[in-house]
C-alpha positions as CSV (number, residue, x, y, z in Angstrom):
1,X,92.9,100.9,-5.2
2,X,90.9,98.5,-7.3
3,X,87.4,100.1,-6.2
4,X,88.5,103.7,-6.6
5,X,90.4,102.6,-9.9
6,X,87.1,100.6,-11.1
7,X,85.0,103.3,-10.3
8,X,86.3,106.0,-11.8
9,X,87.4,103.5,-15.2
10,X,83.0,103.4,-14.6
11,X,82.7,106.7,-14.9
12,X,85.2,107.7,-17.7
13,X,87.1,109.8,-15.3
14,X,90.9,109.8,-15.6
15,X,90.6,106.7,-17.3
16,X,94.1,106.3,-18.8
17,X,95.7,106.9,-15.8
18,X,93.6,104.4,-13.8
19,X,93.7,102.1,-16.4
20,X,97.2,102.3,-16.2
21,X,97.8,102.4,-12.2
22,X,95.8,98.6,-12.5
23,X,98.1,96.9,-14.9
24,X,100.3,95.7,-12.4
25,X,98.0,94.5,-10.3
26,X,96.1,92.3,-12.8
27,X,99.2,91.5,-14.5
28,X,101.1,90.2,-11.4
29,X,97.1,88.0,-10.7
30,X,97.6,86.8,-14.5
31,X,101.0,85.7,-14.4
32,X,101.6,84.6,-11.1
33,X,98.6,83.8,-9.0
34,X,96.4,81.9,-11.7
35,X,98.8,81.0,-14.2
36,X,100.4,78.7,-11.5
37,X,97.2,76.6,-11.0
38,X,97.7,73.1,-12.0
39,X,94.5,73.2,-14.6
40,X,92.6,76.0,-16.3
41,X,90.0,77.6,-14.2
42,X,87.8,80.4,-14.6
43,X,89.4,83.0,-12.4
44,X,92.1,82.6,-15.1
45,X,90.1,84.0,-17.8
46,X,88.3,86.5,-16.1
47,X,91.8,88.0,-15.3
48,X,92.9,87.8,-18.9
49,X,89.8,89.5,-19.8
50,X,90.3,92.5,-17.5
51,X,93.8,92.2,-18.9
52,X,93.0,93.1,-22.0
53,X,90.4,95.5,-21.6
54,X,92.4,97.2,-19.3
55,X,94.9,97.7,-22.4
56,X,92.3,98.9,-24.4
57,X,91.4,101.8,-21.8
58,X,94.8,102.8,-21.8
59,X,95.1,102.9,-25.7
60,X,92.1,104.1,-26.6
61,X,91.1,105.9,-23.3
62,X,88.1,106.8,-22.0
63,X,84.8,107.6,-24.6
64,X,82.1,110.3,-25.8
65,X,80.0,108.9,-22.9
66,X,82.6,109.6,-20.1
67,X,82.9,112.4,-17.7
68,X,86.2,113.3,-19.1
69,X,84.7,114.2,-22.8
70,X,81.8,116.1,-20.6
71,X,84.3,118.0,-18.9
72,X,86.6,118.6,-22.1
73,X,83.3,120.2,-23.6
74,X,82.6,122.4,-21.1
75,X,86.4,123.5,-21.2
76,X,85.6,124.3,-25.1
77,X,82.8,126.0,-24.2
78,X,84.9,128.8,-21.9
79,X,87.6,128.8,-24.4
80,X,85.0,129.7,-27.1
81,X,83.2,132.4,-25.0
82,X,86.5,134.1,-24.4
């Protein structure tokens, strides 16, 4: 799940829903798997990182270089030549 997730979050395709569908996954690594480690260690804050830019995919979603704003352009386009 995290390689198709990642990949497609890469490519800007469906990237709310991904975004969203690996929130539990880095939440439950956050909170439970690294948070329980007796000092701070990096593996901690690479997890908060992805944390929060996983938050900021879901709000903000994907952007103008994604295939999702390529394909909402093309569906313009056929709405316009209609």
């Amino acid at each position: 799940m995290h390689l198709l997730g990642g990949t497609l979050i890469f490519l800007g395709l469906l990237t709310r829903l991904w975004a969203l569908l690996q929130l539990p996954i880095v939440f439950g690594a956050v909170f439970f798997v690294n948070i329980l480690s007796p000092y701070m260690n990096a593996e901690l804050w690479l997890s908060v990182l992805v944390l929060a830019l996983l938050f900021l995919f879901v709000i903000i979603g994907s952007g103008p270089l994604s295939v999702d704003h390529y394909l909402a352009g093309i569906r313009m386009d056929k709405k316009k030549k209609l």
